[in-house]
N, C-alpha and C positions, 0 to 999 in steps of 0.2 A: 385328909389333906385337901386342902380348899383348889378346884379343879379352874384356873383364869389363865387364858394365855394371857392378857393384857396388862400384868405388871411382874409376869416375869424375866429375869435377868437371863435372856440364851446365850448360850457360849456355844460358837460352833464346834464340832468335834471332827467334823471331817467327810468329805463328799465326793461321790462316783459320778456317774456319768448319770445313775437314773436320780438318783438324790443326794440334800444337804441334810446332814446330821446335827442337831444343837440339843442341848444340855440346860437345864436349870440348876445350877447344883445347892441353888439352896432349898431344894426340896428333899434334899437326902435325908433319911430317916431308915436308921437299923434296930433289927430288935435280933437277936444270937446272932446265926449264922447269915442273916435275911436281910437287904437292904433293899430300899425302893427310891425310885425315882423319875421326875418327869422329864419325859423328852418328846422332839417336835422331829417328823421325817418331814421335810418341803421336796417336793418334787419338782422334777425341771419339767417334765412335760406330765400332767394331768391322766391319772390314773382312773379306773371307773368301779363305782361300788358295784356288788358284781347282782345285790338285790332288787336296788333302787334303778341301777343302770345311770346315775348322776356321777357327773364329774369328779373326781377328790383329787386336792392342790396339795393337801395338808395333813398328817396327823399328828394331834397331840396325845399322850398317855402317859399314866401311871405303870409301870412295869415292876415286879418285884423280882429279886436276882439273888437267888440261893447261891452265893460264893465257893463255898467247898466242892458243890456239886456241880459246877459250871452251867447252870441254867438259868431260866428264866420265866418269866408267866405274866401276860396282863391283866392286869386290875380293872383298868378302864382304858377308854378311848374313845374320842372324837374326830371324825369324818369330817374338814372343811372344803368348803368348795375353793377359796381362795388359798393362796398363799400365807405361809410362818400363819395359821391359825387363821384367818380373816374370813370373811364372806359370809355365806351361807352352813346351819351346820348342815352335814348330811346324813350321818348317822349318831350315835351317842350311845356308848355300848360299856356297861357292866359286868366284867367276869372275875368276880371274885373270888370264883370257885374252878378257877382255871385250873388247867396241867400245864406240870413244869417242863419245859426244853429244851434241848440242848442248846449252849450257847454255840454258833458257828463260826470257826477260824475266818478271820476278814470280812465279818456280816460288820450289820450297824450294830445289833445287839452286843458281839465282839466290843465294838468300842467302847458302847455305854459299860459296859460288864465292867472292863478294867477304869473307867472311873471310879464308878460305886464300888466295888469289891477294893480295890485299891484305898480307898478313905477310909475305910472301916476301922 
């Protein structure tokens, strides 16, 4: 899946006090019981990578969402210093080989969950 926040379509899904949630849903892509997709967490106030000690405004990533089993696991993800993706990146992380986790009642992941598991 080609990994560009700059021509993808967000749709917001929904937002707390510490962030806004959006959605690209033309990135959905299932294979059995597994669907994946990309989402962007924008922060209202600037988070801090806990490595580098740099700002983070932004994440974009690939998540994969075992439906039946109500979890979840990242594929990939991007660290931006700016906001919805912009700036500086700060991290770039591949976990392909992730463990799955529970999805949490009222998390972000929650919402994304009942998107993508929902389309299927």
């Amino acid at each position: 899946m080609p990994f560009s926040s700059s021509f993808a379509e967000w749709k917001e899904l929904g937002s707390n006090e510490l962030m806004v949630v959006y959605v690209d849903l033309d990135t959905i892509s299932a294979s059995g019981e597994k669907a994946q997709i990309m989402s962007m967490l924008d922060f209202k106030k600037p988070g801090v990578n806990p490595k580098t000690k740099q700002p983070v405004s932004s994440i974009i990533g690939i998540n994969e969402y075992n439906c039946p089993a109500l979890s979840y696991r990242p594929i990939e993800y991007k660290e931006f210093a700016g906001n919805k993706g912009s700036g500086k990146v700060v991290s770039d992380n591949k976990t392909p080989s992730s463990e799955f986790e529970p999805v949490v009642n009222e998390s972000w992941t929650a919402g994304v969950f009942n998107v993508v598991c929902k389309r299927k």
